[in-house]
C-alpha positions as CSV (number, residue, x, y, z in Angstrom):
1,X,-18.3,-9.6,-20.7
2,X,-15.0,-10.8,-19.0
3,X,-14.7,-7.4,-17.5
4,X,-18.3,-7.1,-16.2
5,X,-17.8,-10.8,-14.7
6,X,-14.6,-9.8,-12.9
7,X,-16.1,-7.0,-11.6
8,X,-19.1,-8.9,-9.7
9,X,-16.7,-11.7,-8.7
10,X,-14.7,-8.7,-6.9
11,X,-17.9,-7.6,-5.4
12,X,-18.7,-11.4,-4.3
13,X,-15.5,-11.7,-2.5
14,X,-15.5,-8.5,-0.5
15,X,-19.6,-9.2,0.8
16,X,-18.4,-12.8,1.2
17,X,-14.7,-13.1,2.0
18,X,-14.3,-13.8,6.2
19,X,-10.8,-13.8,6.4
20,X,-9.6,-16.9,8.2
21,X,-6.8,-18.1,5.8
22,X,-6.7,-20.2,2.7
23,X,-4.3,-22.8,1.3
24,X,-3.3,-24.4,-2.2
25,X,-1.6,-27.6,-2.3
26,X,-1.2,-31.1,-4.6
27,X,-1.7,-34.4,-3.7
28,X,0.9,-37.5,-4.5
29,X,-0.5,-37.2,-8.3
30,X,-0.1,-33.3,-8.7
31,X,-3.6,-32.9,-8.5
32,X,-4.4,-29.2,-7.6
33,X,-6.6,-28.5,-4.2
34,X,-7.6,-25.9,-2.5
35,X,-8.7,-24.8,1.1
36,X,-10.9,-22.2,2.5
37,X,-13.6,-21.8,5.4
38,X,-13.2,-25.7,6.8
39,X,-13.7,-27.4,3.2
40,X,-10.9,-28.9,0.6
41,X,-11.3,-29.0,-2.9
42,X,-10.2,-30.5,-6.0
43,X,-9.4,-27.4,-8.1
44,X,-7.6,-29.4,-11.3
45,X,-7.2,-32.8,-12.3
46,X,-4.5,-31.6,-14.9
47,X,-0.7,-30.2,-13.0
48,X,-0.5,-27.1,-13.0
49,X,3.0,-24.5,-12.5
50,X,2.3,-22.6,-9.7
51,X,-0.5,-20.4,-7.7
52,X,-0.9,-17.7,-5.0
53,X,-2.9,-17.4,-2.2
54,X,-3.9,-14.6,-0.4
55,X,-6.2,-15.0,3.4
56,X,-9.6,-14.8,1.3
57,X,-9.2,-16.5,-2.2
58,X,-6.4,-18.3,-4.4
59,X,-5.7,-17.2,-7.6
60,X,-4.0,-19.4,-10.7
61,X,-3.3,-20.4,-14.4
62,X,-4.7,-23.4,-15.7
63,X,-2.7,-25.9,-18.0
64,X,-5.2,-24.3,-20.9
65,X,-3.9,-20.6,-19.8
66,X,-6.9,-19.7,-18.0
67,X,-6.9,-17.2,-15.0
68,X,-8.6,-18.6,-12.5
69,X,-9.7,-17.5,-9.2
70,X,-11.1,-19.4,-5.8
71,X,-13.1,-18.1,-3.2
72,X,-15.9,-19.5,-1.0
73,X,-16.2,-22.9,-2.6
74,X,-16.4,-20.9,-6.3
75,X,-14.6,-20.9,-9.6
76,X,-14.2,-18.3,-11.7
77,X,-12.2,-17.7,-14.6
78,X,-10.9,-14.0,-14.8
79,X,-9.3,-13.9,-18.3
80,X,-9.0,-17.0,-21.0
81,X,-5.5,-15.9,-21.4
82,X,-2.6,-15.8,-18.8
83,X,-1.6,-12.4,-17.5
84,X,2.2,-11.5,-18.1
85,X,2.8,-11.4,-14.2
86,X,0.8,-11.9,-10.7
87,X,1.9,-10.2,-7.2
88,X,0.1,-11.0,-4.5
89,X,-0.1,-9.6,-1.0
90,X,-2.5,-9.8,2.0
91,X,-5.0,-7.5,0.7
92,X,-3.9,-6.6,-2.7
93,X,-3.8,-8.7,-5.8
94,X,-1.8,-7.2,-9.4
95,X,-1.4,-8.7,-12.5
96,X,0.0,-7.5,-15.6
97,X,-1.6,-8.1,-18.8
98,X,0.4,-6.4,-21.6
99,X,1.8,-3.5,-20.8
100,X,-2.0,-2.6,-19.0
101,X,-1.7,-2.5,-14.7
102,X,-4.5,-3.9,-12.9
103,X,-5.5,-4.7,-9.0
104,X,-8.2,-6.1,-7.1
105,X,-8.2,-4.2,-3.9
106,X,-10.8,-6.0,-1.8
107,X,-13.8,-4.6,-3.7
108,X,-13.4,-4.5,-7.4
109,X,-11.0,-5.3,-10.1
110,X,-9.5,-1.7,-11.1
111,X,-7.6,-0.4,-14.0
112,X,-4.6,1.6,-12.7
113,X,-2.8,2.1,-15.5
114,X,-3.2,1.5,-19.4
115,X,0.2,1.8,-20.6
116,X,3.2,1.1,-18.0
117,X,6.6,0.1,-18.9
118,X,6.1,-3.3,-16.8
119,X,8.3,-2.7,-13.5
120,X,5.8,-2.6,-10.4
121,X,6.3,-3.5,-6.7
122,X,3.1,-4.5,-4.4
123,X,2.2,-4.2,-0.9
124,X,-0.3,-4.9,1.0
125,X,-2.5,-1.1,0.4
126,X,0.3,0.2,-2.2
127,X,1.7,-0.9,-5.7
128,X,4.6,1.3,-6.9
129,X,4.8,1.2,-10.8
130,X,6.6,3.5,-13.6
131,X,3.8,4.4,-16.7
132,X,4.7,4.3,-20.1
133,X,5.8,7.8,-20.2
134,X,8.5,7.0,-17.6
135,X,6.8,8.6,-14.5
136,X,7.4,7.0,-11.3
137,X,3.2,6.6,-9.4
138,X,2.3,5.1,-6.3
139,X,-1.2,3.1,-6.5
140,X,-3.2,3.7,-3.4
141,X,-6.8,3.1,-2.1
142,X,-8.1,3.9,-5.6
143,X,-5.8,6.6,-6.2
144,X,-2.9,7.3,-8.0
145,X,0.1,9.5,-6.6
146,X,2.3,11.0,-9.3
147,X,5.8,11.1,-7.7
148,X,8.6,11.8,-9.9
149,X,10.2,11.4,-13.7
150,X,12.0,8.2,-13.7
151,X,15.7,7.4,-15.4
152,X,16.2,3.8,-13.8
153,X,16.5,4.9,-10.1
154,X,15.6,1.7,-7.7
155,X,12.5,2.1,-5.4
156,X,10.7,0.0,-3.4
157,X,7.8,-0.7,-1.5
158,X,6.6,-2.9,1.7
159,X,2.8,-3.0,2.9
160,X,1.9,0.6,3.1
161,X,5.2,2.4,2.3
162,X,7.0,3.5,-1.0
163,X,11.0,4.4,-0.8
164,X,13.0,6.0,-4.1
165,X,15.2,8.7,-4.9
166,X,15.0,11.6,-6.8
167,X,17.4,13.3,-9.2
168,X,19.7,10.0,-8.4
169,X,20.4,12.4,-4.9
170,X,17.6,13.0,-2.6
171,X,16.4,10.5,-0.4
172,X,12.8,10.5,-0.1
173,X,9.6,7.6,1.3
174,X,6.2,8.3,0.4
175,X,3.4,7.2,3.7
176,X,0.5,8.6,4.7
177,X,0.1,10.0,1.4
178,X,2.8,12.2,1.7
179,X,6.1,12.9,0.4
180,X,9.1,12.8,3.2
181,X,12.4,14.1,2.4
182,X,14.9,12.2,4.5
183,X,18.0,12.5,3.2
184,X,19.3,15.1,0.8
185,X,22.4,12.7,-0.3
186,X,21.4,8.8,-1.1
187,X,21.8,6.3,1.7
188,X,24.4,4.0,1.6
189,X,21.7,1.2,2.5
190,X,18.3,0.5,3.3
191,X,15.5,-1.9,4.4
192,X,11.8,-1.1,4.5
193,X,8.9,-2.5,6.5
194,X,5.5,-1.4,7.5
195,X,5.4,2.0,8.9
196,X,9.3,2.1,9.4
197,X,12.3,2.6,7.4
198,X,16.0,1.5,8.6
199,X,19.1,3.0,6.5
200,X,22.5,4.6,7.2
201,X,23.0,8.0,5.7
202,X,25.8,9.2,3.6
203,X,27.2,11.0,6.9
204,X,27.5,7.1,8.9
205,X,24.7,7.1,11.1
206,X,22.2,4.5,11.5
207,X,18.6,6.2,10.9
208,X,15.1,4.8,11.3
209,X,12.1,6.7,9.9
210,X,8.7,5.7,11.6
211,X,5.4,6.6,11.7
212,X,6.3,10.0,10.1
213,X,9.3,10.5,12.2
214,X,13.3,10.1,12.5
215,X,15.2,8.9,14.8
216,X,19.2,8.9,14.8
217,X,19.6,5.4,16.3
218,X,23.3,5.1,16.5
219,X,26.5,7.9,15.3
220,X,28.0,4.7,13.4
221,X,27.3,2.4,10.3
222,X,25.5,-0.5,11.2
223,X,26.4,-3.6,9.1
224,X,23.7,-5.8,10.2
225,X,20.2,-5.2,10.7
226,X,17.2,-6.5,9.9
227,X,13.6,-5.4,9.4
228,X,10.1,-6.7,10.2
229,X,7.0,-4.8,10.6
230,X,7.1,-1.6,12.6
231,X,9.8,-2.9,14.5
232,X,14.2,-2.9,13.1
233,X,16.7,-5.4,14.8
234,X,20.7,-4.6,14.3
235,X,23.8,-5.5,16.5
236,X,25.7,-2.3,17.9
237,X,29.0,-1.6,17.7
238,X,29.8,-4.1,20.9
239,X,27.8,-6.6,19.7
240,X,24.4,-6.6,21.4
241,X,21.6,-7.6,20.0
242,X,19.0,-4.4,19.8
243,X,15.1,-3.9,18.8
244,X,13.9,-1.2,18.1
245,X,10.0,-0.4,18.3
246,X,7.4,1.9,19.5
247,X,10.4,4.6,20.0
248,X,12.8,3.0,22.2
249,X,15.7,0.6,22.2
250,X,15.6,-3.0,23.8
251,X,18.5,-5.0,24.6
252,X,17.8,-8.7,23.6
253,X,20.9,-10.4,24.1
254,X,24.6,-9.1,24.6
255,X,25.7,-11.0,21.5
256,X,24.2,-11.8,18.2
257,X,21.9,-14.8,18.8
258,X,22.7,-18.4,16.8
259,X,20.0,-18.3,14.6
260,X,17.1,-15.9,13.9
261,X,13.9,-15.5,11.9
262,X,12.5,-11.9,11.5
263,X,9.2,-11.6,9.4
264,X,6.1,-9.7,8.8
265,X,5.2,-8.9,13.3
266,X,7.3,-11.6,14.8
267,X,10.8,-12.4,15.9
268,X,11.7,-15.7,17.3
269,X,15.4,-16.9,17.5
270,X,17.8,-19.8,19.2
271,X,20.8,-18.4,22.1
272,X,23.9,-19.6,22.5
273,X,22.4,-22.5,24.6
274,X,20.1,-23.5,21.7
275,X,16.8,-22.4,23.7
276,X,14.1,-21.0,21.2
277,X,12.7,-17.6,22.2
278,X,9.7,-15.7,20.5
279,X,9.9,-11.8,21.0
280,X,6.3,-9.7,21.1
281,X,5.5,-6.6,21.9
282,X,8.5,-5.9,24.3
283,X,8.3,-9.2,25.9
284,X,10.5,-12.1,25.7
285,X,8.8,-15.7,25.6
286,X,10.8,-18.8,25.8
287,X,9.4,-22.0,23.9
288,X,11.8,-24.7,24.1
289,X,15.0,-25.6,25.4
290,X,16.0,-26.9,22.0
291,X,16.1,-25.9,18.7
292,X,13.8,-27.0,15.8
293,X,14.0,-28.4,13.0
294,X,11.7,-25.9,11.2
295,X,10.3,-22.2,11.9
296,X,8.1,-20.6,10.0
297,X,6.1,-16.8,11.1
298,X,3.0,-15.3,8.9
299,X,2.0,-12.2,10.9
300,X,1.5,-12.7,14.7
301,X,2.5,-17.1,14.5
302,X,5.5,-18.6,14.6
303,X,5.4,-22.0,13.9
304,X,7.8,-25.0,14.4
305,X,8.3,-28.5,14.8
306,X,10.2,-30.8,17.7
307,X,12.7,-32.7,17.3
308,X,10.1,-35.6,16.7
309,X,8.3,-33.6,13.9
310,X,5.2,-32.7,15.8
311,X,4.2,-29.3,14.8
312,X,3.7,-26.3,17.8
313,X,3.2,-23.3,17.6
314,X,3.4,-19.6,19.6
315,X,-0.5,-18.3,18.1
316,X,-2.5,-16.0,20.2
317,X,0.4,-15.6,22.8
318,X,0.7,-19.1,24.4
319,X,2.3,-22.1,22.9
320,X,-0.2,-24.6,21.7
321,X,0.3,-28.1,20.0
322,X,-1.0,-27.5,16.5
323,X,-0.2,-31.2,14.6
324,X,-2.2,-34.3,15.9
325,X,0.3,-36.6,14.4
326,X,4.1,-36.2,13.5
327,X,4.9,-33.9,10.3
328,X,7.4,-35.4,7.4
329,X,6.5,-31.7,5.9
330,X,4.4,-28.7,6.1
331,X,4.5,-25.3,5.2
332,X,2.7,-22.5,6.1
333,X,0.3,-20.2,4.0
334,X,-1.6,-17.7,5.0
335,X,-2.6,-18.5,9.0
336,X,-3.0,-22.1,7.3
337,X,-0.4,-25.6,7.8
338,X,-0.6,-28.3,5.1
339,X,1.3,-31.4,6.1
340,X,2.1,-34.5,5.5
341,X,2.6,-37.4,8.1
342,X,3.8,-41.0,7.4
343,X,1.5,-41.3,4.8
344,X,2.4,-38.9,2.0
345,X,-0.9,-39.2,-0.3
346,X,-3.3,-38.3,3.1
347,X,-2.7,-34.1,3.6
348,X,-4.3,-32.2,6.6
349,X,-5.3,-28.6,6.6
350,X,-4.8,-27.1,10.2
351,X,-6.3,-23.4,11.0
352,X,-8.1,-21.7,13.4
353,X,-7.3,-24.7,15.5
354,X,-8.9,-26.9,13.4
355,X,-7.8,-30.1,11.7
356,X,-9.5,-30.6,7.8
357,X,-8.3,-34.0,6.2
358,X,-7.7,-34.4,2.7
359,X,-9.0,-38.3,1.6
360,X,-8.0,-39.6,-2.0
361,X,-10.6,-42.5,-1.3
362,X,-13.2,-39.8,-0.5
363,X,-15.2,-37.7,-3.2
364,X,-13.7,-34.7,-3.8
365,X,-16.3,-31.4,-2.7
366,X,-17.8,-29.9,-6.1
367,X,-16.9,-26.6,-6.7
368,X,-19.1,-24.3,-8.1
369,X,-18.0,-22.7,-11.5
């Protein structure tokens, strides 16, 4: 019964789901809410621990143990028990139930594996996992890619790519559905993002593997770099500050900048002269000749607030005023901002340019279960 009620719930959500962000938060008496499509709801009246959202639904464990799941103004209770462990990504939700594997990829709730030994990494259209016998398997669009025997090597994964090593030598990433050999000796670091790899070889060059190729970015180690999606920053061996994307180099700034934030398609950081800069796409944007108090990116948005708390924002490539009053807090989940102004117990849910007040004087919206 549980299984066959999962399994139209998963159907539900992929005819239904739209896409355009959703939020869990509490209120001043840790009552549990939850936002989706322009409507807040009161979720539980008892505290619970913790929950994770996704854009289409939010997903949770009751104070009874329940696994619950929100989408489109419904309730529905996935399993009476909690699962061992929940990962979840933009598209992909896994859990852990025993030592059984399972997903909901957007359709359906799948079994991937029975027995598993309980180490699994997500992304956003792959799960990494080792099975019970020990075999290292890549989960993928309803299939599963048997990679190599495991003995404890480290691997991971980002939204759609998979990097281990085999035989505690060879240096491999699995994209595309396919197996790459990079490296026949193991890396002395790496970082992984979507569609690109970043890592210095054994030899001391600094490598980047994208979209199926490799490039030899620099004949020296680099000690910092960071990753985002599709695109790798690092500072040379003079101290400029270098993206790479798309195949070719850009200089950002001749020396490391005073603060950055590098996440998911964005970079936005503060110069020397504390101006705030977003980078896009090759082009540099700058926001404010200050630098705030708060940044936060999910995908393509980088958010922030003044120096007076009011919350802006670089969405859709132009700077816009998101907050109509001044934030004591906010965070930023999933395209969505849930803050606070001077009067903690009244929350506001901003998206799609849109303002949805939370009123504990107002009835709460009943929720279909």
């Amino acid at each position: 019964m549980i299984k066959n009620l999962f399994f139209l719930i998963c159907v539900f959500l992929f005819l239904n789901s739209k896409g355009q962000g959703s939020a869990g938060f509490f209120n001043d008496q840790n009552f549990f809410y939850g936002y989706q499509n322009g409507q807040i709801a009161q979720l539980e009246y008892i505290k619970i621990d913790t929950f994770f959202s996704s854009p289409n639904y939010i997903a949770y464990i009751d104070n009874r143990g329940n696994f619950k799941l929100y989408t489109q103004n419904n309730l529905y209770t996935i399993f009476p028990v909690p699962p061992n462990s929940v990962k979840v990504s933009n598209y992909l939700m896994a859990y852990m139930q025993g030592g059984q594997l399972g997903v909901f990829n957007g359709k359906s709730s799948k079994k991937v594996e029975t027995f598993t030994n309980g180490i699994y990494h997500l992304g956003d259209s792959v799960i990494g996992y080792v099975d019970n016998f020990n075999f290292l398997k890549a989960y993928v669009y309803d299939t599963v890619f048997e990679l190599m025997p495991w003995s404890g090597e480290p691997f991971s994964v980002s939204d759609n790519m998979m990097a281990f090593q085999y035989q505690n030598s060879q240096f491999n990433v699995f994209y595309n559905k396919h197996v790459y050999e990079l490296e026949n000796y193991l890396p002395k670091d790496y970082k992984i993002g979507r569609n690109i790899l970043a890592y210095n070889n054994y030899m001391g060059y600094f490598k980047v593997f994208q979209y199926g190729e490799t490039f030899e970015l620099e004949s020296y180690d680099i000690h910092q770099y960071e990753i985002g999606n599709e695109l790798v920053s690092y500072n040379n061996n003079i101290g400029e500050w270098i993206v790479f994307e798309n195949g070719e180099k850009h200089t950002l700034m001749t020396t490391n900048p005073k603060k950055k934030w590098i996440k998911r398609n964005m970079i936005a950081y503060v110069d020397g002269a504390d101006r705030f800069f977003v980078y896009k796409n090759g082009k540099t944007i700058l926001l404010e000749n200050f630098m705030p108090k708060k940044v936060e990116i999910w995908d393509d948005m980088v958010v922030y607030s003044d120096l007076y708390g009011t919350i802006y924002g670089y969405v859709n490539g132009k700077k816009t005023q998101l907050s109509s009053s001044i934030a004591i807090d906010w965070q930023l989940q999933n395209g969505c901002i849930v803050y606070f102004d001077q009067t903690p117990a009244l929350k506001t849910v901003w998206n799609q340019f849109k303002e949805y007040k939370y009123n504990p004087n107002e009835d709460p919206i009943r929720i279909r279960k």
